[in-house]
C-alpha positions in Angstrom: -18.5 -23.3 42.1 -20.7 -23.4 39.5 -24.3 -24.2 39.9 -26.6 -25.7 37.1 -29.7 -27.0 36.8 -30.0 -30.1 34.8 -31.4 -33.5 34.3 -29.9 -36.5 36.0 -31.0 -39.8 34.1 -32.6 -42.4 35.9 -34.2 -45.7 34.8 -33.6 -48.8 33.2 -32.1 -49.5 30.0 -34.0 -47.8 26.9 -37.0 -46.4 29.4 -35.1 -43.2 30.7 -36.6 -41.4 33.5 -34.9 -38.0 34.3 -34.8 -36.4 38.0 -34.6 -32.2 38.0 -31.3 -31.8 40.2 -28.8 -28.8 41.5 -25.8 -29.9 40.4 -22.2 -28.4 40.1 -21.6 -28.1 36.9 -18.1 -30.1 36.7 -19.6 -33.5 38.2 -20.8 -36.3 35.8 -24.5 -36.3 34.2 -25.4 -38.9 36.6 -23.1 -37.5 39.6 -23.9 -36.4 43.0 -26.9 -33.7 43.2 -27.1 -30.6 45.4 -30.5 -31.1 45.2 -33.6 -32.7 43.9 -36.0 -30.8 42.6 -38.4 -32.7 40.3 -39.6 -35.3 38.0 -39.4 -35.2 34.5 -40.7 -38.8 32.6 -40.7 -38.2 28.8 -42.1 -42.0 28.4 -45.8 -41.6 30.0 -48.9 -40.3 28.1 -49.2 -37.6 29.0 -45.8 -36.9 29.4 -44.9 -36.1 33.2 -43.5 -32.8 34.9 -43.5 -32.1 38.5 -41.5 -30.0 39.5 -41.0 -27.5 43.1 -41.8 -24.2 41.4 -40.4 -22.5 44.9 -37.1 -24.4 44.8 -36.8 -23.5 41.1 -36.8 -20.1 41.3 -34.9 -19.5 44.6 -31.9 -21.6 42.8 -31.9 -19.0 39.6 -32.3 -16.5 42.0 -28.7 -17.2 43.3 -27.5 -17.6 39.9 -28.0 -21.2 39.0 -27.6 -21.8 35.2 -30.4 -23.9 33.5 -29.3 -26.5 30.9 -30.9 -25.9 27.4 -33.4 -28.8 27.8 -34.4 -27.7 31.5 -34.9 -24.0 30.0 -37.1 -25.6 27.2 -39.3 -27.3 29.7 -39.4 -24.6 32.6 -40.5 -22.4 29.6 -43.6 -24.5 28.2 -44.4 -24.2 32.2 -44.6 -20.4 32.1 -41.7 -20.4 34.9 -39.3 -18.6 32.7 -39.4 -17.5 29.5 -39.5 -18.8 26.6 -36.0 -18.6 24.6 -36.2 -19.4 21.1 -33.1 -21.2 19.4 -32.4 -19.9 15.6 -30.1 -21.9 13.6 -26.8 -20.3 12.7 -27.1 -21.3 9.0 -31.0 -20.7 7.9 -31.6 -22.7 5.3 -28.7 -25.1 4.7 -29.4 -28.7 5.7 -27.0 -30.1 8.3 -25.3 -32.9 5.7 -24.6 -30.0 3.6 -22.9 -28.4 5.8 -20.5 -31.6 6.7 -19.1 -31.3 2.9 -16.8 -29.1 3.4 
């Protein structure tokens, strides 16, 4: 089985709030969690984080994968580091590159 940890959307139309979960990595976005491990609301100023730091790092401890935007966000927490993404084409704009 694998494990990942990911955000599951929650909210009302157009005002997403996202829930950290454990989550196998073949059920749907919004599927059944392992589980829960935080809060993530993107909408409120400042935005809001809250998270079990514990939980967190016993999951990757067992091997748990973390989605790219969960790594992004653990990262500006300090709880792992930070992994910075580099285009595979510097310098060529993304409509250029639908031309082809």
């Amino acid at each position: 089985m694998a494990i990942k940890i990911r955000l599951k959307r929650q909210g009302k139309k157009k005002q997403p709030v996202y829930r950290l979960v454990v989550a196998d990595s073949r059920e749907a976005r919004g599927g059944q969690a392992i589980e829960i491990l935080g809060l993530y609301n993107p909408r409120s100023n400042p935005v809001q984080f809250d998270f079990n730091e514990e939980r967190v790092k016993y999951w990757i401890s067992v091997g748990a994968q973390l989605s790219d935007p969960v790594q992004r966000l653990l990262g500006n927490q300090g709880v792992v580091p930070v992994v910075k993404r580099t285009s595979a084409t510097p310098g060529v704009a993304r409509k250029d590159l639908k031309k082809k």
